[in-house]
C-alpha positions in Angstrom: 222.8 -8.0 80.5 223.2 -7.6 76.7 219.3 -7.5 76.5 218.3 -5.0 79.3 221.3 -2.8 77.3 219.1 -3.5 73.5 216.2 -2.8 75.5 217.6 0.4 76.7 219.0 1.7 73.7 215.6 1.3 71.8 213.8 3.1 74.6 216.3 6.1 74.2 216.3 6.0 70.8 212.3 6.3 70.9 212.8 9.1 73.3 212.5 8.0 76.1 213.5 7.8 79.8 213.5 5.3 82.3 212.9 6.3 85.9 212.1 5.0 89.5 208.3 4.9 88.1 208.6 3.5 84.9 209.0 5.6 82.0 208.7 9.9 81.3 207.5 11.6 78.1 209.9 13.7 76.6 209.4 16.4 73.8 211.0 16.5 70.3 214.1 18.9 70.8 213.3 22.0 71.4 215.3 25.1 72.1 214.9 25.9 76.3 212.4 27.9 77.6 209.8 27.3 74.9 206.6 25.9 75.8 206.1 22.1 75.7 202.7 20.1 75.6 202.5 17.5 77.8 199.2 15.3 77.0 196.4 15.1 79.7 196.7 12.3 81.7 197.9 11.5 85.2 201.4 11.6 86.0 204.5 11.8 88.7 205.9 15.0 89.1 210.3 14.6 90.1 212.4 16.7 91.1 215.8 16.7 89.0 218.1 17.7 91.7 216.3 15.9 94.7 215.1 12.6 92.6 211.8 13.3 94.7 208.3 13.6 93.9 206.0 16.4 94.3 203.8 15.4 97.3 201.0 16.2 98.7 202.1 17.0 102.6 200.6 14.2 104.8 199.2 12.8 102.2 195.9 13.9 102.8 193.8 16.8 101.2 191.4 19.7 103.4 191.2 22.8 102.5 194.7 24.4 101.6 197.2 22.4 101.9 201.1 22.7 101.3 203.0 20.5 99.1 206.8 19.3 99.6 209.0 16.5 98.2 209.3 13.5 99.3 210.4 9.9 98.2 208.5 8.1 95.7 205.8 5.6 97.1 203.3 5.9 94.4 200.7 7.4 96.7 197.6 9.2 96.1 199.0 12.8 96.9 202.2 12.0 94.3 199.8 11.6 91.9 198.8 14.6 89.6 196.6 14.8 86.3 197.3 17.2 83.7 194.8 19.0 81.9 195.4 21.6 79.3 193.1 24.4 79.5 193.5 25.2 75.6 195.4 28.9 76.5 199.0 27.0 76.7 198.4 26.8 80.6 197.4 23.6 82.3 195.8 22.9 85.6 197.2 20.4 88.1 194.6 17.7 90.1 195.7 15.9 92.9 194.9 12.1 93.2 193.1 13.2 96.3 190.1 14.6 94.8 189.3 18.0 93.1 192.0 20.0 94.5 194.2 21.4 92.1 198.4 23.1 92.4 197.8 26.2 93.5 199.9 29.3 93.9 199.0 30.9 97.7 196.8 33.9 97.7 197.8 34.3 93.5 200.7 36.0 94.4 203.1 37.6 92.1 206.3 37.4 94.6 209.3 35.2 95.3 208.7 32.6 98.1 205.2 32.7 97.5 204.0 29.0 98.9 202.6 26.6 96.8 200.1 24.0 98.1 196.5 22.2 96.9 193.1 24.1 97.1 189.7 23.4 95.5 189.7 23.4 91.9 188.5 26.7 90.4 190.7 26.8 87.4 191.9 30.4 88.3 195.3 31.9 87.5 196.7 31.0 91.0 195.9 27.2 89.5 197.5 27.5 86.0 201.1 27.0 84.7 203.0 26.4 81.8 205.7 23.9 81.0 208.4 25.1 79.6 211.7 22.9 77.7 215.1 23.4 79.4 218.6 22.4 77.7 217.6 18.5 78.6 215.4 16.6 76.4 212.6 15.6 78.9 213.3 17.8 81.7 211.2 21.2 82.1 210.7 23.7 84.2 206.8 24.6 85.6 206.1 28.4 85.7 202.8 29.8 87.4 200.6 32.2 85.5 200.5 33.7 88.9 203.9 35.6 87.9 203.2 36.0 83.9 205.4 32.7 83.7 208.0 34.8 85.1 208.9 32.9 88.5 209.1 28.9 88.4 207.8 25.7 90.8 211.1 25.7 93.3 211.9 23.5 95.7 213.3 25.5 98.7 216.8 26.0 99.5 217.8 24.0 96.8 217.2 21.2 99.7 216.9 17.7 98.9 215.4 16.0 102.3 211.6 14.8 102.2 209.3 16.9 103.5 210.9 20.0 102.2 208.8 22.5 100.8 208.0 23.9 97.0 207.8 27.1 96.4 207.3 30.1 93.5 210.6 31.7 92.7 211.7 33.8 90.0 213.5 31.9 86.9 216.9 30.5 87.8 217.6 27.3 85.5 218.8 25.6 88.5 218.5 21.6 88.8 215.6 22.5 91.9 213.5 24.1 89.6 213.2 21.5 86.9 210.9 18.6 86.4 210.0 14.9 85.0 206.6 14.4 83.9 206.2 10.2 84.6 203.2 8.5 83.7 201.4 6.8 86.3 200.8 3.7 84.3 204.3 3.8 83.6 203.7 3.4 79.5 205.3 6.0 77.2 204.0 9.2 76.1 204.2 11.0 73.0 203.2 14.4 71.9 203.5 15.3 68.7 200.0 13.8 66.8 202.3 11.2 64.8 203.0 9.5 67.9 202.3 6.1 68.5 198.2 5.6 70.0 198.1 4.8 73.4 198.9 0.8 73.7 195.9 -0.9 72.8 195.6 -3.9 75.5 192.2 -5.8 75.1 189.9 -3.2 76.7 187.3 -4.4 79.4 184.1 -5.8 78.3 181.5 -2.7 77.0 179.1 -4.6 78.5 179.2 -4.1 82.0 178.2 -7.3 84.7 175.1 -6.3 86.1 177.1 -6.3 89.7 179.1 -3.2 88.9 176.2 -1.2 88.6 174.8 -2.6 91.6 177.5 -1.4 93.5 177.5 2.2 92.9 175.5 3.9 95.7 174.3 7.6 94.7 173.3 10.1 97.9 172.5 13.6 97.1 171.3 16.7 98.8 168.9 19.5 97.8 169.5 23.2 98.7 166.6 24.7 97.3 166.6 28.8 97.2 162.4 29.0 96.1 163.4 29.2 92.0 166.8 28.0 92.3 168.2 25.3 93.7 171.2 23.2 94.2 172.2 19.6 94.2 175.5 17.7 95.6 175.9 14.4 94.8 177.9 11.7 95.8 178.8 8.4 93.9 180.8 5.7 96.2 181.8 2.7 94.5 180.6 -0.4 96.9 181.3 -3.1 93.7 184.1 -4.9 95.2 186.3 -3.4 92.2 188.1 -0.3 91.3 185.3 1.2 88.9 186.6 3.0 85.3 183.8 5.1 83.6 180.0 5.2 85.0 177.2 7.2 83.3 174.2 8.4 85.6 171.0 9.4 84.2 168.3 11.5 86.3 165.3 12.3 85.1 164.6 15.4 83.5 160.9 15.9 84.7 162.1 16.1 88.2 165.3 17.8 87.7 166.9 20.5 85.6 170.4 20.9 85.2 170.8 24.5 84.0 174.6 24.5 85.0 177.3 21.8 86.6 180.2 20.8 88.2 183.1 18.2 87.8 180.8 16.4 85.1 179.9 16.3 81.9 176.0 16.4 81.2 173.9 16.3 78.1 170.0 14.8 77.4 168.7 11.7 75.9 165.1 11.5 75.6 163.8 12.3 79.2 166.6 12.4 81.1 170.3 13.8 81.2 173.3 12.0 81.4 175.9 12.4 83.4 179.1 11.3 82.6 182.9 11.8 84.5 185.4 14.4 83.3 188.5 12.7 82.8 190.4 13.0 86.6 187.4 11.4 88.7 186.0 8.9 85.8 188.2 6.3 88.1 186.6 4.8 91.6 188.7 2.6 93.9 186.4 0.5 95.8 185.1 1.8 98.8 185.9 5.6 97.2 183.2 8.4 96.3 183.5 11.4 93.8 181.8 14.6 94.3 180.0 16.8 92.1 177.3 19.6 91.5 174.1 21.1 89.6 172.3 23.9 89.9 168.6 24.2 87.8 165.6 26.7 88.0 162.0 26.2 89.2 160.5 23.6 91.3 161.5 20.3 92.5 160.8 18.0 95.5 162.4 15.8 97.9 163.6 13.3 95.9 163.9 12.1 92.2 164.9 9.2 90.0 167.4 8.1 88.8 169.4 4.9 87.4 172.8 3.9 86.5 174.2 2.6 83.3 176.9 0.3 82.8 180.3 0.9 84.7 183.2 -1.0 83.9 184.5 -3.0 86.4 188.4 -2.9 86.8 191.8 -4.4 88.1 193.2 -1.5 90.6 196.4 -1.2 88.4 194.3 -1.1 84.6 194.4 2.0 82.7 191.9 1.2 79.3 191.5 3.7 76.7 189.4 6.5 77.8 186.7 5.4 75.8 183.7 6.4 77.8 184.7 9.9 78.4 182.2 12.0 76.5 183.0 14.3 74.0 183.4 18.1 75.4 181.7 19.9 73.5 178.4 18.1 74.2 178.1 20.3 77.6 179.5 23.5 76.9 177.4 26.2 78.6 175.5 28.4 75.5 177.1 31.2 74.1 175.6 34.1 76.2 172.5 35.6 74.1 172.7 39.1 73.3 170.2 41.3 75.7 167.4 42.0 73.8 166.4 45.3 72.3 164.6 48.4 74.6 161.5 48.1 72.2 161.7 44.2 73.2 160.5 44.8 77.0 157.4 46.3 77.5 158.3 47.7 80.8 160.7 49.9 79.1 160.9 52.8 80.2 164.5 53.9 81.4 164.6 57.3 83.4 167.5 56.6 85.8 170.7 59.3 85.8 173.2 60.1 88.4 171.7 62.0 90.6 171.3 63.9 94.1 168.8 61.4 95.1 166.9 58.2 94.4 163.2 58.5 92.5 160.9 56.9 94.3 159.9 54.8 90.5 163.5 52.9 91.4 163.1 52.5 95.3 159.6 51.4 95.6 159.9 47.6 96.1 159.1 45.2 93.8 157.3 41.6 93.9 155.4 39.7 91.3 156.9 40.6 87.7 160.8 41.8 87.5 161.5 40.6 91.1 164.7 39.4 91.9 165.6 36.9 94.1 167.6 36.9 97.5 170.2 33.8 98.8 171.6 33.1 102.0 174.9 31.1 101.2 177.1 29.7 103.5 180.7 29.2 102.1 184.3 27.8 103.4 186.7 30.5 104.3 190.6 30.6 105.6 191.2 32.5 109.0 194.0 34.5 107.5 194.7 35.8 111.2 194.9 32.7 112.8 197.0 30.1 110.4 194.7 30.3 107.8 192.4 27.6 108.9 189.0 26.9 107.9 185.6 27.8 108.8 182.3 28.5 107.4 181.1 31.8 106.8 177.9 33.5 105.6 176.9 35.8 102.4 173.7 37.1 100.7 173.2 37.0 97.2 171.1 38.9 95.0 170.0 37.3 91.6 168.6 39.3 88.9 164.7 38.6 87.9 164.8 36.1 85.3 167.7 34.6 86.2 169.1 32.1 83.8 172.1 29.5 84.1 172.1 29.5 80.5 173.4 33.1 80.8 176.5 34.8 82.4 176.0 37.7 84.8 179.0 40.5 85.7 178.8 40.5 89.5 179.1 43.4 92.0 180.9 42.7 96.0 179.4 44.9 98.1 180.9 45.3 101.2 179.5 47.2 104.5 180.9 49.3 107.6 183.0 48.5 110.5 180.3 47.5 112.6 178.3 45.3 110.3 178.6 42.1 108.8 176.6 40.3 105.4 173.1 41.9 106.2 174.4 45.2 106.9 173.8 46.3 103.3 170.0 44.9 104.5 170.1 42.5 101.2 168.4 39.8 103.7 164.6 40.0 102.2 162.0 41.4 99.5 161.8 45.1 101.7 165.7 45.2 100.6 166.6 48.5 99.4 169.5 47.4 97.5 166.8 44.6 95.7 164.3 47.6 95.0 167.1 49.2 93.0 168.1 46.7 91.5 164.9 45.2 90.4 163.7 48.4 89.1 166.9 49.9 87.2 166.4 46.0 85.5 162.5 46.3 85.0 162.9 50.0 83.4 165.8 49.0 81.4 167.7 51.0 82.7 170.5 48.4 83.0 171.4 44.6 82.1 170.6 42.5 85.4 174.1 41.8 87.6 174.7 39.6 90.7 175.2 41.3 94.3 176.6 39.6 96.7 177.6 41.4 100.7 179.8 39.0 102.8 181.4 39.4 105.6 184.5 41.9 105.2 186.1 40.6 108.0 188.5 37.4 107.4 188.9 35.8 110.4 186.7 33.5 113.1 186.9 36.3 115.8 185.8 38.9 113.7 188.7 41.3 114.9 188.8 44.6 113.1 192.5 44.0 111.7 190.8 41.2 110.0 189.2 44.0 107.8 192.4 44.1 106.0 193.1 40.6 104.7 189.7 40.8 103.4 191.8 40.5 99.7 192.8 37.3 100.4 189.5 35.5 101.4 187.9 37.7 98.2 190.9 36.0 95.7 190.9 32.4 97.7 187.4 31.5 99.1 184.6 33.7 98.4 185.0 34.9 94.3 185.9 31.0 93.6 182.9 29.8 95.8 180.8 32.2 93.7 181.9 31.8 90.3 181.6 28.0 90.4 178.3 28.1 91.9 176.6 30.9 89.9 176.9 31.6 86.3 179.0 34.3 86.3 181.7 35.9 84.2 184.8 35.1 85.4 187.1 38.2 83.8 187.8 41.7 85.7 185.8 43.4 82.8 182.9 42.4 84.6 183.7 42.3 88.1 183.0 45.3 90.1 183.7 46.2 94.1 182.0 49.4 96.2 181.4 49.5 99.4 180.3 52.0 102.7 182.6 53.5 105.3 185.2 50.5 105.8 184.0 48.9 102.9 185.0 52.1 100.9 188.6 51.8 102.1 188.3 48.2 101.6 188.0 49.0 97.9 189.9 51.8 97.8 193.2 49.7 99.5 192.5 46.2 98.6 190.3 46.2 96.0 192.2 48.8 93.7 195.4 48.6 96.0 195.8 44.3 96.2 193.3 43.1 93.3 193.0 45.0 90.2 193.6 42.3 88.8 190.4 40.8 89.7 188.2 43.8 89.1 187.8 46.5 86.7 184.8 48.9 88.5 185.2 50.4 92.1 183.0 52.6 93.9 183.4 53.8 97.3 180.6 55.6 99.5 182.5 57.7 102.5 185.4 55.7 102.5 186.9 55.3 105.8 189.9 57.5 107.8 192.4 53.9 107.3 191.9 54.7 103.3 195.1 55.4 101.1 195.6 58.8 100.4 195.6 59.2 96.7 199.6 59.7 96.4 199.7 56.4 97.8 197.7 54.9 95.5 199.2 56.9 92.5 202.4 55.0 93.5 200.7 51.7 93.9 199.6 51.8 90.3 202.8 53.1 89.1 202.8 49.8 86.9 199.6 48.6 86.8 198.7 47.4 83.8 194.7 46.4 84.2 193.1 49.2 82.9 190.4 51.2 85.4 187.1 51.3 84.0 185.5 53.5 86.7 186.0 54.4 89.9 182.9 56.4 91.7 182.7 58.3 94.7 180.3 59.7 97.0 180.8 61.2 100.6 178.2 63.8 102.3 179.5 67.5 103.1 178.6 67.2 106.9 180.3 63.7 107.3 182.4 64.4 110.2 183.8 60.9 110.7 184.6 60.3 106.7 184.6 63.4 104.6 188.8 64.8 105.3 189.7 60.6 104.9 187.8 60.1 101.8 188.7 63.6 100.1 192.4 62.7 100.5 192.1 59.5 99.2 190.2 60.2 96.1 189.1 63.9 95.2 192.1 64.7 93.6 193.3 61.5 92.5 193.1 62.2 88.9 195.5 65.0 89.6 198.0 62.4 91.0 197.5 59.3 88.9 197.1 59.6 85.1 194.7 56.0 85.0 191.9 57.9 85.9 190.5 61.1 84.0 187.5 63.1 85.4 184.6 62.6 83.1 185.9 59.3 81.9 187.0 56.6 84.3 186.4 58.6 87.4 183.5 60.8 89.6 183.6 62.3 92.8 180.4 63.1 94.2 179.7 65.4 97.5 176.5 66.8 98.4 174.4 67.7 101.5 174.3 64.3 104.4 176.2 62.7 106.7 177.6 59.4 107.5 174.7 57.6 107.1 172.6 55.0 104.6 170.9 58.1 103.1 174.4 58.7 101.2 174.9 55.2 100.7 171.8 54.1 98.8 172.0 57.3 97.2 176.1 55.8 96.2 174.4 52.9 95.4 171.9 53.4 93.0 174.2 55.6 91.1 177.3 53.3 90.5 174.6 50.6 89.5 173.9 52.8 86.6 177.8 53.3 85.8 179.2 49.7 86.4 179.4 47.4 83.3 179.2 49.9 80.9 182.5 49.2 78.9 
């Protein structure tokens, strides 16, 4: 008894406490409510008032999935690996696989639910830890709120199963935390601290049945120039695997951007190494990840595996084999050149009355873009937000480079239609003819298009028009920005759209997401749109500035031109974020409901977007 009471005094005097799972890392004193760092690693997350864990519910990870408390059994879903994302935030990965905390639908409200979904890295997947009055015991706010509203368990309810939610600030014992390493050893985290125990690591030189035991399948979706490959690793050693490097070769593949992994060359091929949360393989597991390249490839291509250090299940070595980061960062984006750099030069384009046949004749050979077909997984927000797959075109700029980032434009079509309404399904596209020749002229920088399907449910119902936002913020801009190489900031986001697209911008793309983009332009925006007094009062607070919003609506338009005036002709008269001449255009001329207007809208808010 003496002992185990030296033995705890020595642990608290090196700052630390002992829990149900071993020991939790706790911060130099701090005064409450400042942020703390906790290293990157994987960890238990408890509830103070419960003594319960964070949990995965069920145990089991598809699509979005809630999370709860529950009693510690050291399971997969109670496991959680922090990783600081160098803006004081960090991003939480479940044990199951690359799904990471996430805040439902981003929301910036009380009681909004909490759960796992894919790992994007967006805001509704950061937080920051912040110090209470207790030395080791924080509280985790979500970026969601602007750290204003805190991880909660419900109710202040201590049973398993009950459920974690955002709620404002409260300092109550259900909204603080303990951060407990899963290899139970003691974290530090100032730099002084001690280096992570130092056992005798596994041998660098792996046993040739290690490497025999990893089994690589892949697939190839190939787009004509661009192309996409998913790979799967499952570990068939016998042993939990820790660290594998595999190399492909370069001659058959490039990797212009990636995925869950780390990449860089050696000679004739790239290697491909882990990020730290799936570097670890139990036997009989697989990990997931993704490349995208440019130009040709075929069927199949080689490849070999290095050394992979075999394991016991419960070893945690020194993450040795991690590759340094900045190996793989993508470039810097390079500066578009100068006019007298293209020799096509030749820019002509203004807003206009109608669209010169120089920018709608269609293009092939030289400064011809390219059109997708994706297919994407989506939450029926109508029917308890379950999944299923749905369809979108994409439009990619000639010359399209993964090296570079592109500002993307969501373009969204009428009641009736669906992805191909906008016609962005082949080279006679309209919307590609405009785009390929305000690129080719110089006119503009090449941006990304991409029309889904507005409606956000299975059925297709036309009520489904209006949870559109969520798919947008959940499914289709994370599906989009981690397969493309995209900007991921509202400065060069932009959202238009025809007849019920046009409200859809107008009430959930200014009215829900402003936060998500910063250019709008509607094209005889439907009856159901906000009148502008109600969207002066929805952006009574904003505080994302509005970089443009056009508008275009024809003079005989008998189903659109009373809904669309009142939403937006007079709105700089109601709303002092958008000034005539400035941030804002309405445009009304001779035509009807019809695509004639819309290309027209088209063509000229490709000229204005992205011009910040």
């Amino acid at each position: 008894m003496k002992q185990s009471k030296r033995i705890l005094a020595k642990a608290l005097a090196f700052g630390l406490v002992v829990t149900s799972f071993g020991m939790t890392m706790k911060a130099d004193v701090e005064a409450a409510g400042d942020t703390a760092h906790i290293s990157d690693g994987w960890y238990y997350i408890k509830g103070v008032q419960s003594q319960k864990y964070l949990t995965v519910e069920g145990n089991k990870a598809s699509g979005w999935t809630n999370v709860c408390i529950s009693s510690g059994t050291g399971v997969e879903g109670q496991k959680w690996y922090v990783t600081n994302t160098n803006d004081g935030y960090i991003n939480l990965t479940s044990g199951l696989g690359n799904y990471m905390l996430d805040v439902a639908n981003g929301e910036d409200i009380d009681s909004a639910n909490v759960g796992i979904y894919q790992g994007y890295g967006g805001n509704a997947q950061k937080f920051v830890v912040k110090t209470t009055d207790n030395n080791g015991i924080y509280s985790i706010a979500t970026k969601a709120s602007n750290a204003a509203r805190n991880l909660d368990v419900s109710g202040k309810k201590t049973a398993d199963g009950t459920n974690v939610i955002q709620y404002r600030a409260s300092g109550n014992q259900n909204q603080q935390w303990q951060f407990e390493s899963v290899d139970g050893q003691a974290q530090e985290t100032q730099p002084t601290a001690a280096p992570t125990p130092t056992p005798t690591p596994q041998p660098t030189q792996t046993p040739a049945a290690s490497t025999k035991g990893l089994e690589l399948s892949y697939t190839i979706n190939n787009w004509g120039s661009v192309y996409q490959i998913s790979y799967k690793i499952t570990n068939k050693t016998g042993s939990t695997v820790n660290g594998w490097t595999l190399k492909v070769n370069k001659n058959q593949v490039n990797i212009g951007a990636s995925w869950n992994v780390n990449v860089k060359t050696s000679g004739n091929y790239y290697v491909i190494t882990p990020v730290e949360w799936n570097k670890t393989i139990a036997n009989g597991a697989s990990v997931e990840f993704g490349s995208q390249g440019t130009g040709s490839i075929g069927d199949k291509f080689d490849y070999e595996f290095e050394g992979a250090a075999t394991v016991q299940p419960t070893q945690a070595p020194a993450p040795t084999t991690t590759p340094v980061p900045t190996t793989t960062p993508k470039p810097t984006p390079t500066p578009t050149p100068a006019p007298t750099q293209n020799p096509h030069y030749n820019p002509t384009a203004t807003i206009s009355n109608s669209i010169p046949s120089k920018y709608s004749a269609v293009r092939s050979g030289a400064g011809s873009g390219k059109i997708v077909n994706i297919s994407y997984t989506a939450h029926d927000y109508s029917a308890n937000n379950r999944t299923y797959t749905k369809r979108a075109n994409v439009y990619l700029p000639a010359g399209y480079d993964s090296s570079k980032k592109y500002p993307v434009l969501y373009l969204l079509h009428g009641i009736g239609g669906n992805e191909n309404e906008w016609g962005l399904t082949g080279n006679n596209s309209q919307v590609k003819a405009i785009m390929d020749n305000l690129t080719y002229y110089g006119d503009i920088d090449g941006f990304i298009v991409v029309t889904p399907n507005g409606k956000a449910s299975a059925s297709g119902s036309t009520d489904s028009f209006y949870n559109f936002g969520k798919e947008l913020r959940n499914d289709l801009i994370p599906y989009i920005d981690s397969h493309y190489s995209t900007y991921t900031d509202r400065e060069h986001r932009a959202c238009a759209g025809l007849s019920m697209g046009g409200m859809q911008t107008i009430n959930i793309g200014i009215g829900e997401c402003v936060d998500l983009f910063g250019y709008f332009g509607a094209f005889s925006a439907a009856p159901t749109s906000n009148t502008a007094a109600k969207t002066a009062d929805i952006l009574k607070n904003n505080k994302y500035p509005i970089y443009y919003f056009y508008n275009i609506c024809g003079l005989q338009d008998g189903i659109a031109y009373s809904s669309a005036s009142t939403a937006a002709k007079n709105l700089p008269s109601v709303c002092n974020q958008f000034k005539n001449g400035q941030n804002f255009m309405w445009q009304e001329l001779n035509g009807g409901h019809d695509f004639n207007i819309w290309y027209l809208g088209f063509y000229n808010f490709a000229q204005i977007a992205f011009k910040k």
